[in-house]
N, CA, C and O atoms as a DFTB+ gen file, in Angstrom:
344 C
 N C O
     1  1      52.004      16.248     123.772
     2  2      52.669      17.374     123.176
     3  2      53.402      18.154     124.278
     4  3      53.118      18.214     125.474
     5  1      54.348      18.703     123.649
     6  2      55.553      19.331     125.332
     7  2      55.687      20.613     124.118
     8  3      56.234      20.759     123.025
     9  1      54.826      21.414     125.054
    10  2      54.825      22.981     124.535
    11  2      55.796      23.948     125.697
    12  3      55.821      23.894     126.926
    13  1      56.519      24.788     124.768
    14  2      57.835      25.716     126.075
    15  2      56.790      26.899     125.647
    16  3      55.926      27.097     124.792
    17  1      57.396      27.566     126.762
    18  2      56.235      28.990     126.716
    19  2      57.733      29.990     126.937
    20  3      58.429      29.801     127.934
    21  1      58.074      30.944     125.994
    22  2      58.901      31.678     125.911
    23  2      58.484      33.208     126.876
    24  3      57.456      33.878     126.967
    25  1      59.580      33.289     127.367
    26  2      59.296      34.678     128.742
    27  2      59.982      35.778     128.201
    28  3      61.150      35.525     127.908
    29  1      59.597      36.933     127.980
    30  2      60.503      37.608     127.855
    31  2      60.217      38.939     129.298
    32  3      59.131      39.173     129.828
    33  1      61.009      39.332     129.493
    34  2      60.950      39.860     130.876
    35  2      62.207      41.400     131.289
    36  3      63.437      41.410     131.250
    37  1      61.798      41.866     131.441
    38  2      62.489      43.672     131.779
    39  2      61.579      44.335     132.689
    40  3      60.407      44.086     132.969
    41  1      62.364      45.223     133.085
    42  2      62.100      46.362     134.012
    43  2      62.278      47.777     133.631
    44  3      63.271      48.107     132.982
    45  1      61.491      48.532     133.946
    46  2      61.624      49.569     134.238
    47  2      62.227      50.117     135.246
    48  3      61.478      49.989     136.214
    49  1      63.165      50.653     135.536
    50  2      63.822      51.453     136.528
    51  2      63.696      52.852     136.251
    52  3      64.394      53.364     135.376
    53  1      62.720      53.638     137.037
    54  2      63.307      55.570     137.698
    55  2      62.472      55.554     135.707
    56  3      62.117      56.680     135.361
    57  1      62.353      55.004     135.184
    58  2      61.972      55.738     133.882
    59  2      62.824      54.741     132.815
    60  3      62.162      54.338     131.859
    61  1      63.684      54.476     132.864
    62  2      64.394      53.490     131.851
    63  2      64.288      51.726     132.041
    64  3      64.353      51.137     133.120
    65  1      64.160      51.281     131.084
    66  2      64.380      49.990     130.797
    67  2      65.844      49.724     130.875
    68  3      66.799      50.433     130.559
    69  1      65.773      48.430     131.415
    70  2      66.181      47.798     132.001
    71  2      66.405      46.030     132.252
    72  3      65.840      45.708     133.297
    73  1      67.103      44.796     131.532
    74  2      67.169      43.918     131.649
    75  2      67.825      43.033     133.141
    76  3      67.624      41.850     133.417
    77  1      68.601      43.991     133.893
    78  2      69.226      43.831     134.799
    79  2      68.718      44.139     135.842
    80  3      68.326      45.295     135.994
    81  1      68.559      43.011     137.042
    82  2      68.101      43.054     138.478
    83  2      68.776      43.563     139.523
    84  3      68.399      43.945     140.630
    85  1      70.033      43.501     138.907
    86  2      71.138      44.224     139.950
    87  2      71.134      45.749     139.753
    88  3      71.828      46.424     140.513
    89  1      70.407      46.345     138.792
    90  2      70.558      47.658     138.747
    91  2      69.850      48.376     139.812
    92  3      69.955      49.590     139.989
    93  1      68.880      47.321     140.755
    94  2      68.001      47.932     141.590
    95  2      67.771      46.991     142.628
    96  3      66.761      47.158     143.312
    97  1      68.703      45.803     142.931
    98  2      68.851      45.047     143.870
    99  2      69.396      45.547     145.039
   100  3      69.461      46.765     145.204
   101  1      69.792      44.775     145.864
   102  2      70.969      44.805     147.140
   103  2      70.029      46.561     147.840
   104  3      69.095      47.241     147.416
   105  1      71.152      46.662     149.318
   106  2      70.927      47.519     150.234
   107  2      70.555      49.155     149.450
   108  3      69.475      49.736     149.554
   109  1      71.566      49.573     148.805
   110  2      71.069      50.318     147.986
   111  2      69.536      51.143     147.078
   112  3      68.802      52.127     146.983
   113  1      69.941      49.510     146.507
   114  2      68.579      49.606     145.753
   115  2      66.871      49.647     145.963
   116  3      65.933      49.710     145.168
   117  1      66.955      49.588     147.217
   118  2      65.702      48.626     147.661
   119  2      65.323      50.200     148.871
   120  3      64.283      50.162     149.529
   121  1      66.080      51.176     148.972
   122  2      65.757      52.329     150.064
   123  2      64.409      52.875     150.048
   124  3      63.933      52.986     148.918
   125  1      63.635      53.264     151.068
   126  2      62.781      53.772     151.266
   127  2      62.421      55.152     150.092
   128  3      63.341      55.854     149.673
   129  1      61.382      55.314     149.793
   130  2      61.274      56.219     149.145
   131  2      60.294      57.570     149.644
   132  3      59.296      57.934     149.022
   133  1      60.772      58.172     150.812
   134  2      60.173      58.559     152.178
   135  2      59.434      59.918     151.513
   136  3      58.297      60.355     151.685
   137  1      60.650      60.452     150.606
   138  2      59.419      61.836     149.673
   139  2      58.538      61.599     148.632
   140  3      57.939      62.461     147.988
   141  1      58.477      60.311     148.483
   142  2      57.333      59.870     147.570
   143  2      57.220      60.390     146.277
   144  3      56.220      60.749     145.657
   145  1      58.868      60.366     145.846
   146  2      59.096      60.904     144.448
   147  2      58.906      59.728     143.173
   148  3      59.687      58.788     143.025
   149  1      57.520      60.028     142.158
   150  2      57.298      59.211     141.286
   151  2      58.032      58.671     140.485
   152  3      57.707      57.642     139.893
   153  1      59.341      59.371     140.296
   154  2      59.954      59.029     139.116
   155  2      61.244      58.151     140.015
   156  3      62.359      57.992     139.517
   157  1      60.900      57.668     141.300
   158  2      61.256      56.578     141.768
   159  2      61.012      55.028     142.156
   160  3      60.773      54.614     143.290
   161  1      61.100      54.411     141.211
   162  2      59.941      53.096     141.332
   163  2      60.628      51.727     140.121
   164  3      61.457      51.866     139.221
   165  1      60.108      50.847     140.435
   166  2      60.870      49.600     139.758
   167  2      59.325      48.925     138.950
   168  3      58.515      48.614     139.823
   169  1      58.901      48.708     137.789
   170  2      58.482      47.654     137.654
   171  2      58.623      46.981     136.536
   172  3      59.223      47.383     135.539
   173  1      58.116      46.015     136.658
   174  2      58.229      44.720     135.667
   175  2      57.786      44.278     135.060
   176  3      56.855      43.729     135.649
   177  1      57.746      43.944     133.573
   178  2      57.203      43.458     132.639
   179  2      57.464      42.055     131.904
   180  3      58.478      41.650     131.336
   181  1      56.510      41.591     132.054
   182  2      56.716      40.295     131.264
   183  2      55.865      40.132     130.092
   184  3      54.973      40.980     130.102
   185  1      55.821      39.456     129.221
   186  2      55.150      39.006     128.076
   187  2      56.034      37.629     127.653
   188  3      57.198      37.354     127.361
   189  1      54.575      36.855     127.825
   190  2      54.931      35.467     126.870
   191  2      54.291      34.687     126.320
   192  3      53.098      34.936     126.494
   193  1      54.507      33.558     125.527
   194  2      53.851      33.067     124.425
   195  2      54.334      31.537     124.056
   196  3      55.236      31.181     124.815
   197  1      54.075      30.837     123.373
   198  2      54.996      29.866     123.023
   199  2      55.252      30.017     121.593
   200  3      55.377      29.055     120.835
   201  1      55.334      31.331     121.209
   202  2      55.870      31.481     119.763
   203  2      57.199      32.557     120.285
   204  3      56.963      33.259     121.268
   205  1      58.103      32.631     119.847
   206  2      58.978      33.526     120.028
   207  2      58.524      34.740     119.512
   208  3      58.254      35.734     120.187
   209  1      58.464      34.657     118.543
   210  2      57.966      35.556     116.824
   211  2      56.910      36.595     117.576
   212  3      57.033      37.791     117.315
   213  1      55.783      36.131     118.587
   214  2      54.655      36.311     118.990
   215  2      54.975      38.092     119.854
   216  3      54.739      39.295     119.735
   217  1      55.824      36.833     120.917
   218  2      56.426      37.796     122.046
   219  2      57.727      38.805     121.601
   220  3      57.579      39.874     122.193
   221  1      58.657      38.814     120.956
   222  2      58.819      40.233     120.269
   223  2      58.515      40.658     119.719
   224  3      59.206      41.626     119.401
   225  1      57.032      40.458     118.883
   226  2      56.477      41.531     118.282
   227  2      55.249      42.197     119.031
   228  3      54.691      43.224     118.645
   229  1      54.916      41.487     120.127
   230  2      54.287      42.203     121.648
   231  2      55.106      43.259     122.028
   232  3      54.715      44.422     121.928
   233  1      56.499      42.887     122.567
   234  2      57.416      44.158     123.061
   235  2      57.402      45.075     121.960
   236  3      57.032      46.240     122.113
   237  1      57.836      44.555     120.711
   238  2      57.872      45.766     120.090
   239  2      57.338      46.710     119.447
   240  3      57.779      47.448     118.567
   241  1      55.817      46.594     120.221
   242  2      54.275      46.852     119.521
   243  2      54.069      47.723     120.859
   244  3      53.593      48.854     120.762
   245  1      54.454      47.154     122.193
   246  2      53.678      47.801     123.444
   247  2      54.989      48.369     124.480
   248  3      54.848      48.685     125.662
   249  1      56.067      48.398     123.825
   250  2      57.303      48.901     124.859
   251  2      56.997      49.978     125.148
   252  3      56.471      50.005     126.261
   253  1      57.094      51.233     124.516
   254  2      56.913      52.820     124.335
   255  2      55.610      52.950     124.759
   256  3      55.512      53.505     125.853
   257  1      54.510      52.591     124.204
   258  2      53.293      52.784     124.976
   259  2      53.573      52.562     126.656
   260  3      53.327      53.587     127.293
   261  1      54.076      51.323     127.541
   262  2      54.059      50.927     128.544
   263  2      55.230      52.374     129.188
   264  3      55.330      52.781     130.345
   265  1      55.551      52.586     128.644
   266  2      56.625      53.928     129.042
   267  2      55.685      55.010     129.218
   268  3      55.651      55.833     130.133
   269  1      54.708      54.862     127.925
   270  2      54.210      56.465     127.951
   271  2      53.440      56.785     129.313
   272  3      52.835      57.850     129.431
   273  1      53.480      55.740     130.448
   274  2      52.454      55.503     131.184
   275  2      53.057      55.549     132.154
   276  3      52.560      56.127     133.120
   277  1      54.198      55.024     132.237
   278  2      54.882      55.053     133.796
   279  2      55.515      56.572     134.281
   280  3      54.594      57.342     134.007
   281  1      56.386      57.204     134.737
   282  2      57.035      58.543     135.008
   283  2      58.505      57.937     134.633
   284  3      59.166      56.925     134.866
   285  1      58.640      59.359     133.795
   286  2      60.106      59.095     133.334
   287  2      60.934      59.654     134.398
   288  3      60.550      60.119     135.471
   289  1      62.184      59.539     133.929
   290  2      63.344      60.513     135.136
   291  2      62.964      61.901     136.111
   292  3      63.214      62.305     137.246
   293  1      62.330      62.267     135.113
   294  2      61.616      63.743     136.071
   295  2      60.545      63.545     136.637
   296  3      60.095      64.376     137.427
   297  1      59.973      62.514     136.378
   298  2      58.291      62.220     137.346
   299  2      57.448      62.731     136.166
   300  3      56.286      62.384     136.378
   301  1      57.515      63.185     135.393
   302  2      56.934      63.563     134.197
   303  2      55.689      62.131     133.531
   304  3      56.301      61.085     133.315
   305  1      54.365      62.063     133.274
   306  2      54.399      60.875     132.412
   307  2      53.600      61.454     130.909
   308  3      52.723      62.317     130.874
   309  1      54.152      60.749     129.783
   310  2      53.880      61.450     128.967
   311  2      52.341      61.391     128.654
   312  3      51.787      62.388     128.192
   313  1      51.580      60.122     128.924
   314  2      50.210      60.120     128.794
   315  2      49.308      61.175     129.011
   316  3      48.361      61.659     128.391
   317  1      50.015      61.433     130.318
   318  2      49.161      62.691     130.352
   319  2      49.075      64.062     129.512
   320  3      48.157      64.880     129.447
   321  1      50.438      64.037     128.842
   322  2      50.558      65.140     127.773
   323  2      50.258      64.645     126.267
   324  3      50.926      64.054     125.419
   325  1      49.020      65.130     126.320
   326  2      49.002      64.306     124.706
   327  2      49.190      64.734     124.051
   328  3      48.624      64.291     123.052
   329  1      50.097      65.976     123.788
   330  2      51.292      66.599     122.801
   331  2      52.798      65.897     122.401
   332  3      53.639      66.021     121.511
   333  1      52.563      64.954     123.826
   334  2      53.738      63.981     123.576
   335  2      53.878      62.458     123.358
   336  3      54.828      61.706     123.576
   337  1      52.274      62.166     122.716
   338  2      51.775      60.629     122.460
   339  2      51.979      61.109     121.100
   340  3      52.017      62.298     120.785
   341  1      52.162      59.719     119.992
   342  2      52.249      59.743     119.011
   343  2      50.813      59.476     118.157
   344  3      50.816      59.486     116.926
C-alpha cells in the first residue's frame, strides 16, 4: 500500500499568519532581537495526516486557539486575558 501523508504548513510572523517564508527570510529578516520584544518571533506550524479532509479540519479547529497563545503585534497574548478567549 503507498500511503501520501498530506502537510499542511504556515507560520506565524510578529502575530500574523503567514504562508510565505520570504516574509521573514534573507538579511533582514533573520536580525537579532537584542530588546527581547515578544511580539517579535517566527513560528511554525504544521499539521498532517493522510486524509486531506482530516488536516483542514485540524487547522480549522486549532488556528485561533494556536494564536490565542502566541503574542500578537503588541506583545499582547490573549490567553492570558480570558475576557478575550471565546
Amino acid at each position: 500500500m503507498n500511503n501520501q501523508t498530506v502537510v499542511l504548513n504556515f507560520y506565524v510572523l510578529n502575530g500574523q499568519p503567514t504562508a510565505e517564508e520570504n516574509d521573514f527570510s534573507g538579511p533582514l529578516g533573520r536580525r537579532l532581537n537584542i530588546a527581547g520584544d515578544p511580539a517579535r518571533y517566527v513560528a511554525q506550524v504544521q499539521i498532517s495526516s493522510e486524509m486531506k479532509s482530516s488536516v483542514l479540519k485540524m487547522a480549522e479547529d486549532v488556528a485561533d486557539l494556536i494564536l490565542d497563545y502566541l503574542p500578537d503585534q503588541n506583545g499582547k497574548v490573549r490567553a492570558v486575558d480570558d475576557n478575550n478567549l471565546y
